[in-house]
N, C-alpha and C positions, 0 to 999 in steps of 0.2 A: 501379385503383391501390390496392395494400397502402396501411392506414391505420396508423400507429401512434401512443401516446401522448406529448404533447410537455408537463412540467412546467416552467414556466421564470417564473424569479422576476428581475423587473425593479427591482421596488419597495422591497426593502429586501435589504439583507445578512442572514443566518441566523447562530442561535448555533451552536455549533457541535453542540450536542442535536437541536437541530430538524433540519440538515443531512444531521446522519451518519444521525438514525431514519430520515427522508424515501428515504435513499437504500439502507438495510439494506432498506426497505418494497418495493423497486422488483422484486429478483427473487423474494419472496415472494408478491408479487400476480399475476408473469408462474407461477410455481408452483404456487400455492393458486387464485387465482380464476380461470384463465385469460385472463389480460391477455395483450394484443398487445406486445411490448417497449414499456418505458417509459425516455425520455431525460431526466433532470433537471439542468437546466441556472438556475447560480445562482452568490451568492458568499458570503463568509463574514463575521462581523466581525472584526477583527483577532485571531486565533487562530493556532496550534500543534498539529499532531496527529497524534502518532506512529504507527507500523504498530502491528499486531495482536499482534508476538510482541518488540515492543521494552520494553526497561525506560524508563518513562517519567524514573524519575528519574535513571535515568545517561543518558538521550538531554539530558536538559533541564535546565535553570539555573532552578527553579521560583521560586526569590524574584526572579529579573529579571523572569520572566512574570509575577509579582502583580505586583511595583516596578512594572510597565508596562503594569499591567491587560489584560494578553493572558492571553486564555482558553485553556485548554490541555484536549484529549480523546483517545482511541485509538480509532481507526476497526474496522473489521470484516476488513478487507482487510490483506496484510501490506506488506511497504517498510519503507521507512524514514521519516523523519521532515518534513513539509511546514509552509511559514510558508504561511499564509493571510490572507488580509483582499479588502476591497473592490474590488484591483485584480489580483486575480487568480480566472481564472474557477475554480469548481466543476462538476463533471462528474460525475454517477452514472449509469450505464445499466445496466437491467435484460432480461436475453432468455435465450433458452435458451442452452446451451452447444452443441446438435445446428442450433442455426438455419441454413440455406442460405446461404454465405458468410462464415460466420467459421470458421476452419482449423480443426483438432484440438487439446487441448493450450493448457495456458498458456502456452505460446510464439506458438503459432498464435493465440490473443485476442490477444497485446501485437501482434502484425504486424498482424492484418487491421485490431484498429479504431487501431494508429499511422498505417496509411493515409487512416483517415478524418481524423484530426488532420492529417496532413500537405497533405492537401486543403484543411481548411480555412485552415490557416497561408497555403496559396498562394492561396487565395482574398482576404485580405488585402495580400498582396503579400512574403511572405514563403518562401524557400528552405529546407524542413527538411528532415530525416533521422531515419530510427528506428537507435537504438543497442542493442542488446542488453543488457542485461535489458528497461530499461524506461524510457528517457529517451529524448525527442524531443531532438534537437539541430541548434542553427546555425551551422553554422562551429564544432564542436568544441563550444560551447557549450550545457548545459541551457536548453531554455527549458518542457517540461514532462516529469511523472513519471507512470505508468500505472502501475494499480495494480489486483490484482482477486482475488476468492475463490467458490468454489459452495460455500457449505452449504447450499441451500437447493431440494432438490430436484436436476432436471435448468438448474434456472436458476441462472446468476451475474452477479454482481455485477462491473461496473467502474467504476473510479476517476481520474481526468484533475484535476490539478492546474497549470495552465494560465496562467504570465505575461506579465501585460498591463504590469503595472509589479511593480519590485521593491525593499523597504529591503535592502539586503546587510546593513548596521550590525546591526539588527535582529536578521538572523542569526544575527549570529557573537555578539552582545550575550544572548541566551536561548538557545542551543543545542551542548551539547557532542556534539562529533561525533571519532571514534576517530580516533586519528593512522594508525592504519591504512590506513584509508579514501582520507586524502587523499594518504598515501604513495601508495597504490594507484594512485590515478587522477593522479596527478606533478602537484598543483596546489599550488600557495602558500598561496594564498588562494581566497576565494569568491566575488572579484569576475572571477577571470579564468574560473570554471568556471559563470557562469551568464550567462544574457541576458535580454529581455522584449520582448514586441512591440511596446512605442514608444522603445525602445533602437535596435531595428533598423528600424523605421521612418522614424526620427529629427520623429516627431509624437505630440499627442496623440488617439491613437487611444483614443474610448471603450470600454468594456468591452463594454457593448450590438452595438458592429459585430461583435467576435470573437464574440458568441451567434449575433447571427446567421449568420455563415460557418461555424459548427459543424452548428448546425443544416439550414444549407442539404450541406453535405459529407455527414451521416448519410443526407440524403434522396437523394443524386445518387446514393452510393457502395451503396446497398442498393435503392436504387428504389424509394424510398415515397415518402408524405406525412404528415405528422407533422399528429395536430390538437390544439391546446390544449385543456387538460383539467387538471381539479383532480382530489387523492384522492377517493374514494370515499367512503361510512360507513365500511365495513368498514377500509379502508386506512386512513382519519386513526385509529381505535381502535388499529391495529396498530401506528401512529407514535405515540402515544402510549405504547402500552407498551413500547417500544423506550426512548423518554426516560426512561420510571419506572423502569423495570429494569436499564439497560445504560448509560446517557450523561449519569445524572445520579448513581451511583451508583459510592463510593469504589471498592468492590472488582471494576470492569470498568476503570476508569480505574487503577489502578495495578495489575493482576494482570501476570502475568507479570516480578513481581519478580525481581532477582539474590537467590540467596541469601545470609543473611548470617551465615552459619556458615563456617568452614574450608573453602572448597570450591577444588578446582584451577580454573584459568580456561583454556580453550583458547580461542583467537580466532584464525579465516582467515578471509580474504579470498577468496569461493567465485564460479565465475561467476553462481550464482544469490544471488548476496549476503551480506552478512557472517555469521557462526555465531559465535553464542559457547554453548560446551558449558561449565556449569556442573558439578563433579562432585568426589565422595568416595567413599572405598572403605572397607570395613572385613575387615582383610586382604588376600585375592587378591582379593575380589567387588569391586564395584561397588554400594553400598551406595544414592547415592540420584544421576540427571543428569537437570540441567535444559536443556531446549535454547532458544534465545531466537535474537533477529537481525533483520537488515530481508531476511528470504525470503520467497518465499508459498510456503502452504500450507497444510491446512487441521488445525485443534483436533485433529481423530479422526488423521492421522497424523501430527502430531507425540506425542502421545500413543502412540500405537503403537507409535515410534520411541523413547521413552523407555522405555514399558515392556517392551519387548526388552531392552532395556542393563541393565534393572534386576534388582539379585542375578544379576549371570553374573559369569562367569570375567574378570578383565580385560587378561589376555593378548590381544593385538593379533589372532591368527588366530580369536580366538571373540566377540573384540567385532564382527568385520570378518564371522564367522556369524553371530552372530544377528542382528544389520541384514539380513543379505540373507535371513534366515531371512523378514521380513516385508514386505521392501521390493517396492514396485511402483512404474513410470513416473510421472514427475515427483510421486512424496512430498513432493519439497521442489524446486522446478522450478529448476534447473539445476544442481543437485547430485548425486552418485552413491554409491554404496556404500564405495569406497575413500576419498574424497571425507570422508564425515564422520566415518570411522573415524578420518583423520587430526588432525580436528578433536579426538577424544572422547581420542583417545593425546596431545595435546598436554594437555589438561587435566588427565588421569593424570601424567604427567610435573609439573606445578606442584601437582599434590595431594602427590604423593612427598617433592617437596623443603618441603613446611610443616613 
């Protein structure tokens, strides 16, 4: 029987530094030292933690998160934005992207390991469903968000944000979220678009049983066994430098600013998630665009994707070439070339009229 590594913290909640390095560390190790996939299974203390390419401070209501002493960070992985704390589980798993049994493509990770999720849900006694992009759902209902990135080698990173219980109040109290969004998805409010496992339970179901029905689903659905295990030397030094460098540190936490100069604003609603193209011209060109949002995908092509757009023509037939001048399958996974050309002429259009 295939062994793999099982990290799983019972004993206390993690800040949200320790959480996020512990689990940036997971396909590093599957990369660099050749680790066997590693599952880190845990929770949080009462925190807030945006995706990778959101503005923190226009996702978030930062003086309600101090008023309320919720910690707030930006993870590795994109999305959008997740309430955490004690009653909801944390999920990081590290393996290859070629490993035997998970599909191609970040679509293909959100299916194969939603089916591991969906096992475990029913292993509890619960009815789920994977929604496209990236939400587990009950009856229409969120009850978790999947989330995930490879910079790191042929290894990547996934993310499962997973309710056992939930404050809606909370919410809607520290997090501004785009009227867009909720237009989008036809909901009022945030009590009719989410759920939690002792909602539809209608018990108090511990957190510790949903670990273990995870854990037991990862091991049915891939046919291993998972053995307890801590980091290594090598690994807690490289959790460390993740905290010093990235998670305790101003300029990884608030990077990916809006900017705040004169800049047109374009914002869709894409099926790979919301776009907001940030941008100014000077003249015909296209002078400087920033692309942000709750998408995945990774630093090197969004970057690519900017600096195509940047000093070109900004007539709509050479914004829409030079995108395709560099564009390759899932850049920004569920979006396409016409797709954010739309987004980037919607920006031009609110740069025009400043």
């Amino acid at each position: 029987m295939v062994t793999w590594r099982l990290f799983k913290e019972t004993s206390r909640s993690l800040t949200t530094a320790e959480g996020l390095a512990i689990d940036d560390t997971l396909p590093w190790a599957v990369s660099n030292l050749g680790s066997p996939p590693i599952l880190h299974l845990y929770t949080f203390i009462p925190s807030v933690i945006v995706g990778k390419y959101q503005d923190i401070e226009a996702a978030l209501k930062l003086d309600r998160c101090k008023a309320r002493g919720i910690e707030y960070n930006r993870r590795s992985t994109g999305g959008g934005t997740v309430i955490m704390g004690p009653d909801i589980v944390a999920l990081g798993f590290g393996i290859n992207v070629d490993h035997p049994g998970l599909r191609k493509g970040v679509a293909g990770v959100f299916e194969s390991l939603s089916q591991v999720l969906i096992l475990a849900l029913k292993k509890v006694g619960i009815s789920a469903s994977f929604r496209p992009k990236n939400d587990l759902e009950v009856q229409g209902k969120k009850i978790a968000g999947l989330s995930a990135a490879s910079e790191s080698g042929k290894a990547l990173l996934f993310h499962t944000s997973l309710l056992v219980d939930f404050d809606v109040e909370l919410m809607t109290d520290i997090m501004n979220t785009p009227l867009i969004k909720l237009h989008d998805k036809g909901y009022n409010c945030f009590s009719q678009r989410m759920t939690a496992a002792r909602w539809e339970l209608g018990r108090n179901m511990q957190v510790a049983e949903m670990l273990d029905a995870i854990q037991e689903a990862f091991e049915e659905y891939f046919d291993i066994r998972f053995k307890a295990d801590t980091p290594s030397a090598r690994e807690k030094a490289k959790i460390q430098e993740f905290i010093d460098t990235r998670y305790t540190q101003h300029d990884w936490i608030f990077s990916h600013k809006h900017p705040r100069s004169r800049m047109g604003i374009g914002q869709l609603k894409t099926k790979g998630g919301l776009l907001e193209i940030y941008l100014s011209l000077s003249g015909g060109s296209i002078e400087n665009v920033v692309i942000t949002g709750d998408f995945f995908s990774t630093t090197e092509n969004v970057q690519k994707l900017e600096n195509a757009l940047k000093w070109t023509s900004a007539r709509p037939e050479m914004i829409e070439k030079n995108l395709a001048s560099v564009w390759e399958d899932e850049m920004i996974y569920g979006v396409d070339v016409p797709t954010l050309t739309a987004a980037v002429l919607k920006a031009k259009e609110n740069q025009v009229r400043l």
